[in-house]
ROMIBA-784488 format. One record per residue (C-alpha): residue number from 1; x, y, z. Coordinates in pm, whole numbers, plus 50000, padded with zeros to 5 digits. Layout:
BEGIN
  seq     c1     c2     c3
  NUM      X      Y      Z
...
END
This chain:
BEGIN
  seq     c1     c2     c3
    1  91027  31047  20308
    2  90866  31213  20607
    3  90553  31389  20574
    4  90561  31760  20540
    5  90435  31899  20857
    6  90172  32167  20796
    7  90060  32484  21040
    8  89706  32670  21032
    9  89745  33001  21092
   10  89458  33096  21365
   11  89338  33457  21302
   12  89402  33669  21601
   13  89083  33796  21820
   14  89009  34198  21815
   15  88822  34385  21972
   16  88422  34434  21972
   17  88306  34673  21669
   18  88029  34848  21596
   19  87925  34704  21255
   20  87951  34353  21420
   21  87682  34449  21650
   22  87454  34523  21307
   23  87619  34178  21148
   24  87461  33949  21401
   25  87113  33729  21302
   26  86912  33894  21695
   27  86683  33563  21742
   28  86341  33589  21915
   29  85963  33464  21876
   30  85996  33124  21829
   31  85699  32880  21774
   32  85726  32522  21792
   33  85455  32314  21550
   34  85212  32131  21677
   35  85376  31765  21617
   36  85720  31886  21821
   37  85936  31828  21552
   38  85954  32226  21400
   39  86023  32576  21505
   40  85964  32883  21320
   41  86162  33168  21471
   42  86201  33525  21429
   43  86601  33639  21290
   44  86654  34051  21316
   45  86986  34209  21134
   46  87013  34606  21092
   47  87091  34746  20750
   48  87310  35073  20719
   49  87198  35099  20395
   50  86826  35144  20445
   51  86888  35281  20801
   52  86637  35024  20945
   53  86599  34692  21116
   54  86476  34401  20880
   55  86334  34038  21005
   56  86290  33763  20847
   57  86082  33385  20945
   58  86305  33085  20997
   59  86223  32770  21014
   60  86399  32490  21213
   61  86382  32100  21166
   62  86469  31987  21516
   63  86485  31599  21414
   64  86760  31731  21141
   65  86901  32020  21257
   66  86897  32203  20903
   67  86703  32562  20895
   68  86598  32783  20604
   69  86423  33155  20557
   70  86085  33117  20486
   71  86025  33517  20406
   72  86320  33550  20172
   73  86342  33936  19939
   74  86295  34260  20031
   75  86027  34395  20360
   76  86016  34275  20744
   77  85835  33981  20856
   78  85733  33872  21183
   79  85528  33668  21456
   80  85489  33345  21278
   81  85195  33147  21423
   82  85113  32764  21376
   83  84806  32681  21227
   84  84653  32380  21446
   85  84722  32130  21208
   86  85056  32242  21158
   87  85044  32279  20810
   88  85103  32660  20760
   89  85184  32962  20916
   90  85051  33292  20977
   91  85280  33616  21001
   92  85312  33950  20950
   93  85462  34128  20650
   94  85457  34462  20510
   95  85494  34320  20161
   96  85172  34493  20082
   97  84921  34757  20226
   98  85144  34820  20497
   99  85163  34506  20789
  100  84925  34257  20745
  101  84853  33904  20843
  102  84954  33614  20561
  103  84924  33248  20597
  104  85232  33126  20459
  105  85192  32723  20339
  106  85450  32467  20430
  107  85389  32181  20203
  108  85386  32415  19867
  109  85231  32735  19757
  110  85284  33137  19801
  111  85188  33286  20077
  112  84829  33502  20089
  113  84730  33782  20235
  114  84422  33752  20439
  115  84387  34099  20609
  116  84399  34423  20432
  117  84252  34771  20518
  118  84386  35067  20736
  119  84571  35045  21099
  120  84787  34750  21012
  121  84778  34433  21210
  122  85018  34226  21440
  123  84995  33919  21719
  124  84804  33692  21453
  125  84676  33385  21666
  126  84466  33086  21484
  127  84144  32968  21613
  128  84177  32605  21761
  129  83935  32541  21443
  130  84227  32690  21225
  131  83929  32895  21084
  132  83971  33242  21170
  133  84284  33393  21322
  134  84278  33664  21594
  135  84481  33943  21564
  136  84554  34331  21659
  137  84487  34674  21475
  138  84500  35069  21536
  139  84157  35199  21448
  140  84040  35539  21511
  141  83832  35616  21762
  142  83754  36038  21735
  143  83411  36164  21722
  144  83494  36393  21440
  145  83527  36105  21218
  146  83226  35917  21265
  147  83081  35827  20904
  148  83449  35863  20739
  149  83460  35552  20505
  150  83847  35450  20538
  151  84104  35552  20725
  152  84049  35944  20856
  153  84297  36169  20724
  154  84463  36390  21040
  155  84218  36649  20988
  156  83926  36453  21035
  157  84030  36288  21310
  158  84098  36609  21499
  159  83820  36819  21330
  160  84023  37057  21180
  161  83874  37324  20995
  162  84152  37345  20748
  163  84279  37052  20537
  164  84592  37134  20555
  165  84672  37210  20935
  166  84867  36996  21126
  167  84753  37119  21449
  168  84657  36825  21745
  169  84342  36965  21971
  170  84379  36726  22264
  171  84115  36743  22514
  172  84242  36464  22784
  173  84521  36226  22866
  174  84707  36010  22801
  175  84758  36173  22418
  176  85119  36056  22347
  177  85327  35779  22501
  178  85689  35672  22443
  179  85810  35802  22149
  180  85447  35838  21945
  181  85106  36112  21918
  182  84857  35854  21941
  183  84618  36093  21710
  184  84290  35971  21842
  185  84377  35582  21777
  186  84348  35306  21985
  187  84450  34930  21972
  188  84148  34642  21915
  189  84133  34299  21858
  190  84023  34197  21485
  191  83902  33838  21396
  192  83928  33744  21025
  193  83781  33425  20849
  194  84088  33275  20700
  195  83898  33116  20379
  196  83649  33410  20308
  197  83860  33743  20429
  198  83573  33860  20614
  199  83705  34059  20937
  200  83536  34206  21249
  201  83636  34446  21552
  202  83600  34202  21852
  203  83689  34458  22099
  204  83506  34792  21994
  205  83494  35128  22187
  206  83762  35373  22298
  207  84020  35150  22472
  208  84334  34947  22414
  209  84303  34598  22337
  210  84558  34487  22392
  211  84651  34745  22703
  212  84858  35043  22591
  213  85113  34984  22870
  214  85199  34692  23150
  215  85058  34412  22912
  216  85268  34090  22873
  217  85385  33869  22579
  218  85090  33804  22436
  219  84726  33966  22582
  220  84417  33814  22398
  221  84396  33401  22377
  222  84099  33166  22208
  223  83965  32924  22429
  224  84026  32519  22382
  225  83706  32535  22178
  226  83733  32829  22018
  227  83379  32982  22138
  228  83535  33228  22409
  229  83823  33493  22372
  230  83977  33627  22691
  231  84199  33967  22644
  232  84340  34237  22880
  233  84176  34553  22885
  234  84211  34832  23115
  235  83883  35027  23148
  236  83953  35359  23374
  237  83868  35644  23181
  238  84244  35854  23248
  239  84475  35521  23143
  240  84761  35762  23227
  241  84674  35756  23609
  242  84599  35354  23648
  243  84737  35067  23598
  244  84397  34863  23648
  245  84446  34636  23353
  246  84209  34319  23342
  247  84113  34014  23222
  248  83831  34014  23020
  249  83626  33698  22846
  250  83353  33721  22557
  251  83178  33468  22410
  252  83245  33458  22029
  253  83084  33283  21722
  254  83241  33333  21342
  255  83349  33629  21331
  256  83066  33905  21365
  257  82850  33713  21654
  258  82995  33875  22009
  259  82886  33850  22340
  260  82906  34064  22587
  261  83254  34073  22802
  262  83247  33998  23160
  263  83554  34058  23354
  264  83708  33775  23568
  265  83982  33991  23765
  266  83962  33961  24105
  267  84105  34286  24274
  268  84215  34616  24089
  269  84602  34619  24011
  270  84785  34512  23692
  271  84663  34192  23524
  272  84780  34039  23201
  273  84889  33737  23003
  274  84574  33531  22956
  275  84616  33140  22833
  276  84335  32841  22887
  277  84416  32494  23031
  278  84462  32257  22753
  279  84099  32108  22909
  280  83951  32439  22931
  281  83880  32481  23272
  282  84137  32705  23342
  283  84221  33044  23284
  284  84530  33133  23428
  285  84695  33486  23433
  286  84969  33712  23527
  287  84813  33933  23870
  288  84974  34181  24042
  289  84852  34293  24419
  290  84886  34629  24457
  291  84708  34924  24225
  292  84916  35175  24083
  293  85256  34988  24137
  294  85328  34893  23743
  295  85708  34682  23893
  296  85462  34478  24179
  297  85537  34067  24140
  298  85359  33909  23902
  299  85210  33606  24045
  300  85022  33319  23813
  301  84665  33307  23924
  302  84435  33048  23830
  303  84082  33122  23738
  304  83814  32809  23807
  305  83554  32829  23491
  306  83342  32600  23676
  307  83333  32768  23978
  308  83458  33114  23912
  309  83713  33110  24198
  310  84044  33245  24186
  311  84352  33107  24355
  312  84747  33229  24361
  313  84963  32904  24220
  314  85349  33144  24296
  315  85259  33365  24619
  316  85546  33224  24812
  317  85798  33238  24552
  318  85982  33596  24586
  319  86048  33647  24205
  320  85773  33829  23939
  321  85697  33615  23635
  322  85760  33728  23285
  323  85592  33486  23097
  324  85443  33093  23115
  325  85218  32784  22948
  326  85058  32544  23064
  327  85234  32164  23028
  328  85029  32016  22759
  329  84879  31763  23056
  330  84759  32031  23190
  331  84928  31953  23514
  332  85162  32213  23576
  333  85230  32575  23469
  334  85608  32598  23334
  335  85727  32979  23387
  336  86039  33202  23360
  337  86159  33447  23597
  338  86492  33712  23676
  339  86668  33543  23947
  340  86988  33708  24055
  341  87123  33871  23694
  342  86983  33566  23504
  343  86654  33435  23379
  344  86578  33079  23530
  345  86267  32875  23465
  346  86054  32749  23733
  347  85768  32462  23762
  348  85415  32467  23983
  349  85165  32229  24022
  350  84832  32345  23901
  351  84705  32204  24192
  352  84930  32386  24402
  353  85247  32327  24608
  354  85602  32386  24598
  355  85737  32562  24302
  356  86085  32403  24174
  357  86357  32603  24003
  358  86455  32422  23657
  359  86715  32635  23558
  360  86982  32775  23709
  361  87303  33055  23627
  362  87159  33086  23273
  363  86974  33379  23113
  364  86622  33251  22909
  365  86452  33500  22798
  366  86208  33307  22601
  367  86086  32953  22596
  368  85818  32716  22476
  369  85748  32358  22583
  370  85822  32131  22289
  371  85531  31881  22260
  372  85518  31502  22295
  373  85849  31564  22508
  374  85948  31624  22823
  375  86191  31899  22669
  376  86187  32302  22621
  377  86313  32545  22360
  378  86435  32842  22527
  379  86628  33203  22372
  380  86942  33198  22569
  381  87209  33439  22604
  382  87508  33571  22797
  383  87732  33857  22832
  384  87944  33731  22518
  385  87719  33526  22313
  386  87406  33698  22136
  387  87043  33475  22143
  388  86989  33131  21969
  389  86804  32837  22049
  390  86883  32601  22280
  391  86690  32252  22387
  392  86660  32236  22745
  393  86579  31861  22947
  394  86502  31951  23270
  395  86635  31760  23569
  396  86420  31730  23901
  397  86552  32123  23951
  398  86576  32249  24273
  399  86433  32477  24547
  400  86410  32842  24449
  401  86655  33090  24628
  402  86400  33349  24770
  403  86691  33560  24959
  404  86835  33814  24745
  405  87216  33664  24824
  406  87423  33402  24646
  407  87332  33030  24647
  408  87552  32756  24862
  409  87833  32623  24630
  410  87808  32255  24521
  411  87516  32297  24303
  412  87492  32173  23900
  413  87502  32474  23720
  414  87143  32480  23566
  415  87028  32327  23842
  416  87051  31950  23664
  417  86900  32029  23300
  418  87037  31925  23012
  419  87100  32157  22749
  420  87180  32152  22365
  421  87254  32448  22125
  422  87026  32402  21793
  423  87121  32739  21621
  424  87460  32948  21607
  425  87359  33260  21479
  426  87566  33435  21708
  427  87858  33211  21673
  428  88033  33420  21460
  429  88111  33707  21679
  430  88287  33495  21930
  431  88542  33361  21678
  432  88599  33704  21533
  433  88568  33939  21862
  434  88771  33832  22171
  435  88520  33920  22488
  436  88568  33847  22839
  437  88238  33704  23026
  438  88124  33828  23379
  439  88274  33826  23670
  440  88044  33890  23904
  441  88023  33895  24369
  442  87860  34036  24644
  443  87905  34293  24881
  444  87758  34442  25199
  445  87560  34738  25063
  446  87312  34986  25254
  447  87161  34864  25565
  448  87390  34577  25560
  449  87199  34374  25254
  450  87401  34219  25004
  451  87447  34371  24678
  452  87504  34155  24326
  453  87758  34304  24063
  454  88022  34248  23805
  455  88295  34345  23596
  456  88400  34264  23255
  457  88769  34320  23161
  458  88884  34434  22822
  459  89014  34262  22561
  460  89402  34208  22540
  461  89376  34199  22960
  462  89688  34202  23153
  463  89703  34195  23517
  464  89997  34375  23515
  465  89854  34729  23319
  466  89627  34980  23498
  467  89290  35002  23371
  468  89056  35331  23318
  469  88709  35187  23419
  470  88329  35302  23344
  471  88066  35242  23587
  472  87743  35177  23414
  473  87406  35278  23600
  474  87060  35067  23501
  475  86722  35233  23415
  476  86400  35145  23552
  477  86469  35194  23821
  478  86306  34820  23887
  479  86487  34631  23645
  480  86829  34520  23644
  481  87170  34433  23458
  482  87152  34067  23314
  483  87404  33833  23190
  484  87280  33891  22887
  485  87405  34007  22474
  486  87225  34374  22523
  487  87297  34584  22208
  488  87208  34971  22290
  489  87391  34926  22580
  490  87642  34641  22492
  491  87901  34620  22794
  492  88157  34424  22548
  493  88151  34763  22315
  494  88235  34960  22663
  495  88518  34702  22742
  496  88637  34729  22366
  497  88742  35089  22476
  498  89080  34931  22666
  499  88789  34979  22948
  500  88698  34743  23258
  501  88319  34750  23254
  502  88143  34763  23641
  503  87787  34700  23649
  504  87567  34665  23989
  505  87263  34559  24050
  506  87146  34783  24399
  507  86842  34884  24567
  508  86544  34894  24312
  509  86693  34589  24100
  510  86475  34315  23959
  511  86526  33974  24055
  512  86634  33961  24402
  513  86333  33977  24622
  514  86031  34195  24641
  515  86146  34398  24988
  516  86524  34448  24772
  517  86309  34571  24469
  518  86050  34791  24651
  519  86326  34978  24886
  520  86396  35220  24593
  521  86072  35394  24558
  522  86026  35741  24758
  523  86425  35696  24824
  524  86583  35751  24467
  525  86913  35907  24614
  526  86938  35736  24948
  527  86957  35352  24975
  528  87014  35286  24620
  529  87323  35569  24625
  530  87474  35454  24898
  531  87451  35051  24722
  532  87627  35247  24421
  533  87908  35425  24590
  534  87967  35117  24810
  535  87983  34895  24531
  536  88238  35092  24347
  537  88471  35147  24672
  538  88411  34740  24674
  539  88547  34702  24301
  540  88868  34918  24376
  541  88936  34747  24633
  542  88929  34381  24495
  543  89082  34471  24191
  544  89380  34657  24206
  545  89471  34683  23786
  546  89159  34950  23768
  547  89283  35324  23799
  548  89053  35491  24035
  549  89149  35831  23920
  550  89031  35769  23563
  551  88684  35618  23626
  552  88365  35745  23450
  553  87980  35679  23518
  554  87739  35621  23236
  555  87355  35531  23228
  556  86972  35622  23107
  557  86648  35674  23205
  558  86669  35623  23605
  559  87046  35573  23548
  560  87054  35860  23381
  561  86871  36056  23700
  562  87159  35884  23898
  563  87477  36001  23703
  564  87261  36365  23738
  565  87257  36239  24078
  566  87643  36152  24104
  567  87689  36519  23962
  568  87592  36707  24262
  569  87697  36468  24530
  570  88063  36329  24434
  571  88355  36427  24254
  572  88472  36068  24227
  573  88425  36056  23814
  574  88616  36187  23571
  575  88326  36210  23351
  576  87959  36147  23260
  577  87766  36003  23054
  578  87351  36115  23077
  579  87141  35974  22818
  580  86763  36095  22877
  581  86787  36117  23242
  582  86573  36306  23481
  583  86667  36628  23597
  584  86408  36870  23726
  585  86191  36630  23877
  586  85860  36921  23894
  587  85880  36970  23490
  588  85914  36558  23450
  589  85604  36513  23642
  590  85401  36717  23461
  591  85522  36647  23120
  592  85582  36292  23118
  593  85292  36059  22985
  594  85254  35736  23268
  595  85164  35926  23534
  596  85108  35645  23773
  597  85480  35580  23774
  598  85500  35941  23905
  599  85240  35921  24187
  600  85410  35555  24324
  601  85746  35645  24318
  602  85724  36019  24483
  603  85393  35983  24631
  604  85199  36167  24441
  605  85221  36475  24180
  606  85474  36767  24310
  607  85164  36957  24387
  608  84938  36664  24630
  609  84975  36643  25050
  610  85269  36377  25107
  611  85472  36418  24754
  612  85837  36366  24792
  613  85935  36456  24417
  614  86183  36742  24502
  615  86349  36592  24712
  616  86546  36393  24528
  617  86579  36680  24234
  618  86933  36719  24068
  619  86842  37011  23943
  620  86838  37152  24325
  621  87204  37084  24327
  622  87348  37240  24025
  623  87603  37480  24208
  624  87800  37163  24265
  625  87828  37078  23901
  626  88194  36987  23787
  627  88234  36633  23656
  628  88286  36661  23197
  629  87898  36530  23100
  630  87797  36432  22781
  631  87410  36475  22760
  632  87196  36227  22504
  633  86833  36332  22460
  634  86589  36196  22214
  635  86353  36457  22097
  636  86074  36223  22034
  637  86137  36071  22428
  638  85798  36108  22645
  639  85871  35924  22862
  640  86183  36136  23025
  641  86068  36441  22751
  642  86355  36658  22581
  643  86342  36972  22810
  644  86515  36719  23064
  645  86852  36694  22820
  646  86826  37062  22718
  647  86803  37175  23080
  648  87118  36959  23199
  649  87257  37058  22917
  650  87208  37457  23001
  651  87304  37400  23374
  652  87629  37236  23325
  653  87684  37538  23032
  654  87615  37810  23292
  655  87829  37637  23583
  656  88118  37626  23302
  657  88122  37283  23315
  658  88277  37094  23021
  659  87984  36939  22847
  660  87790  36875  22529
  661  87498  36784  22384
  662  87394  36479  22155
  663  87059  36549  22030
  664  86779  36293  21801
  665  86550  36469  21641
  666  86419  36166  21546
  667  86467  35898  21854
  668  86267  35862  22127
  669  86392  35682  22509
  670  86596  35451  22265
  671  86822  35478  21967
  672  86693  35269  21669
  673  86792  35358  21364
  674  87128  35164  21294
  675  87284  35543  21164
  676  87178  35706  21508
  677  87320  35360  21709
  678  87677  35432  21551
  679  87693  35806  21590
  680  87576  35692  21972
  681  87864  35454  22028
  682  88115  35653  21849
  683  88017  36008  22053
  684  88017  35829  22389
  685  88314  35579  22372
  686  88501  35868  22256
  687  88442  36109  22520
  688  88511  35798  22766
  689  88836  35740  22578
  690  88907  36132  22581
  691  88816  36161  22976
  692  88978  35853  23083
  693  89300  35736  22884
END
């Protein structure tokens, strides 16, 4: 008898939903043990029904391959650090008392809370002694509440005369930032004895340590023998109007004995990112060049202890580092970098010399060297798979590309490494989801420069349908689109719509060369406009299934000044999108809280000799209004404050413009809360779909 022949039936693809976004295990902060052979990551899901993000600790056997939670039940949990003998973990939890530290055990026993008071605490670091652990609280600093045992209540940090007044009495800036009041607090660095509980304020006084804004991954480090700690602090009295954050070092003994700091920064622009040779001669750092420029490259500079010279280990390299260790023979410094809509990982001699690119067409946005190997862990991602961990072998890499244009063909993609997925958290949305990846060229933009951008087609693609596209606008404005799994502004949701999805990367972008970068500021509406409208004529002309009557721009923060932009200078959209955008560039000045962003990108304050603010003003051009906008404005947004949205909002009502308004009471520049994400994505894919079907 013949066998029976049997069929699986393979569930059909669909397209990209919203609650998937909220179903996916978002992987970050991992921490490999001391001995190589572990990893304890960081796993982040939303819940609709608490309305909130939770994490959880992980921890992976890389000999095995198996992984389990190590925070299992109810709270969020965080930042796992290795003790130095690799035998437990610190982390954060706000099981109890609000966020503290706990040292979690790995070879039996419950965890145990070693911190407690007021000001909760985060970044826990051990001592190389595994004695104490570093870590960082909000304290408040006010006058009024000098002799208050505790935490102040409101009114005593503001010196109210009434206990129940809720007024703020602010006497000098910078007194909110983001989306918070900071309420007279300020950040410090606390060392606790792990055995005893006894804690200390390394870092007293009224300043942030670590920095309020511009710091790096991590911004306070022990030395190799645990007597020194070196931080970032940035001492100018009016934070708001400088960037001058530096590296600081104190001598330290237990945890009440401090010296005095000294500061080892060797000009006055934007330092952070401390870490110490594994020797201890070293203390390298992230340096910038040029005060009051918070997007200037970030070079790795090298600190001599011994001789207290300072030298630049990545000044020839045309990329700014985002973070970097040391290889544990102290050697080289191992680094990652954006490089042309990816994140690639570079190598430098600590001696100096060339710097060679060990990653290539790949985005890493984390990584740590795995010890007693030659091998890294990185967090990699793409347009249509979300983070996990991957174990990268590096081949002998290959010269950076410091020109902002594509790379000769013939190349290994990742330039030669060798790499090996070790979790699939993400996994699951690619079986169930059908997404298209990037498709990305060049074109001749302004000036003749070539530009970097993409598309994405939709799901269900047919070469033979015309498509209704949406053009997608980045903040920053120095940053840029990556191929990366971004989920505020997920390009696959966008493409769900039946939409092609066109991102650019123009003037102002990240990762293409400091000159490319630098061209946008004091030109907002020229070079980087004309990259934009280039860019798009380039798309409909290469690909002939998109509709060009029924395409619509989208984007926030700078993109969001740019669709404002688009408003007054084109009629080439069928609608808008403007999600905390600037509008009236005079009223953003002098409400927004960074203030050095203002003076470096216009040239000062609207009222100072030279400023070039108004120029480049949408408001100034509201008589040309006529393009459907949907505005977004968070009402707890400093950064681009709310009488931005409200006033687009009122212009396009007066001009009779088609328009409304999707207001947060309770966001700020971003949408958190998993409730507020879906009423997002369901109020601006469906005035897309209404505009453009």
């Amino acid at each position: 008898m013949a066998a029976r022949k049997t069929t699986r039936k393979v569930q059909a693809k669909r397209p990209l939903r919203f609650r998937d976004l909220l179903d996916i295990d978002r992987v970050s902060a991992p921490a490999v043990s001391p001995d190589g052979r572990r990893v304890a990551y960081v796993t982040t899901r939303g819940t609709v029904k608490e309305n909130k993000m939770r994490s959880t600790v992980r921890l992976l056997d890389l000999r095995t391959g198996t992984s389990r939670e190590l925070t299992p039940g109810p709270g969020t949990h965080g930042a796992p650090a290795w003790s130095p003998d690799g035998r437990s973990i610190a982390l954060t939890s706000d099981r109890e008392e609000g966020t503290q530290v706990w040292v979690l055990p790995l070879e039996g026993g419950e965890a145990r809370r070693v911190t407690s008071g007021p000001g909760g605490a985060g970044q826990p670091l051990f001592s190389p002694d595994g004695g104490r652990i570093a870590f960082s609280r909000r304290v408040v600093v006010s006058p009024h509440a000098r002799g208050v045992k505790g935490e102040p209540t409101h009114q005593q940090a503001y010196g109210l005369p009434h206990d129940r007044s809720s007024a703020r009495i602010e006497t000098e800036l910078l007194f909110r930032h983001w989306d918070e009041w900071r309420e007279m607090h300020r950040s410090h660095v606390f060392i606790v004895d792990v055995a005893s509980g006894e804690m200390a304020d390394a870092t007293p006084g009224d300043a942030d340590v670590p920095p309020i804004s511009l710091g790096g991954v991590r911004d306070f480090v022990f030395s190799p023998d645990g007597r020194e700690l070196a931080y970032i602090r940035n001492i100018d009295r009016v934070v708001t109007l400088s960037t001058s954050n530096k590296v600081f070092v104190q001598r330290i003994s237990g945890v009440r004995r401090m010296g005095r700091p000294i500061c080892v920064s060797d000009n006055k622009a934007c330092d952070s990112d401390p870490i110490y040779s594994p020797d201890g001669r070293y203390l390298a750092y992230l340096g910038c060049a040029r005060p009051g420029y918070e997007a200037d490259r970030r070079r790795v500079k090298l600190y001599d202890r011994r001789t207290g010279r300072t030298r630049v280990l990545t000044d020839g390299l045309d990329r700014s580092v985002h973070m970097f260790e040391f290889a544990p023979d102290g050697a080289h410094i191992v680094f990652n970098a954006q490089d042309r809509g990816r994140v690639s990982v570079y190598r430098v001699p600590v001696s100096g010399g060339a710097v060679v690119q060990l990653t290539e067409g790949t985005t890493n946005e984390e990584f740590q060297l795995i010890p007693r190997s030659r091998d890294m862990l990185v967090v990699r991602d793409s347009t249509t798979a979300p983070t996990d961990l991957w174990r990268v072998t590096p081949g002998r890499g290959v010269p950076p590309l410091t020109a902002p244009g594509r790379r000769p063909r013939g190349l290994a993609r990742d330039a030669g490494a060798r790499a090996r997925r070790l979790t699939r958290h993400g996994a699951a949305l690619g079986a169930r989801a059908e997404m298209h990846g990037i498709e990305d060229f060049w074109y001749e933009g302004a000036d003749g420069d070539p530009v970097h951008g993409w598309i994405v087609r939709p799901p269900r693609f047919s070469p033979r349908r015309r498509y209704g596209a949406v053009f997608i606008v980045h903040g920053g404005p120095q940053s840029a689109f990556l191929d990366q799994f971004h989920y505020r502004w997920c390009v696959q949701m966008f493409a769900a719509q039946g939409l092609v999805a066109i991102q650019l990367n123009p003037r102002g972008s990240s990762g293409y060369g400091e000159r490319f970068q630098d061209q946008i500021s004091l030109d907002w509406g020229g070079r980087c406009y004309e990259d934009l409208m280039r860019g798009l004529d380039h798309v409909l002309g290469r690909y002939p299934f998109i509709d060009p009557d029924r395409v619509g721009a989208a984007g926030a923060s700078f993109g969001g000044f740019m669709v404002n932009w688009f408003l007054g200078h084109t009629d080439r959209f069928r609608a808008i999108v403007s999600h905390d955008g600037i509008f009236q560039a005079e009223t953003m000045a002098y409400t927004t809280d960074e203030l050095w962003f203002e003076r470096w990108e216009h040239g000062g304050m609207p009222h100072e000799k030279g400023a070039d603010s108004l120029r480049f003003s949408p408001h100034a051009h509201v008589a040309r209004f006529r393009t459907p906008t949907l505005v977004i404005q968070g009402e707890q947004d400093f950064r681009c404050p709310a009488s931005e949205g409200i006033s687009l909002f009122t212009a396009l009502q007066v001009m009779g413009v088609e328009s409304k308004l999707l207001y947060f009471p309770d966001e700020g520049h971003w949408v958190q809360r998993p409730a507020n994400q879906e009423v997002w994505y369901a109020t601006v894919l469906g005035w897309l779909r209404d505009h453009l079907r």
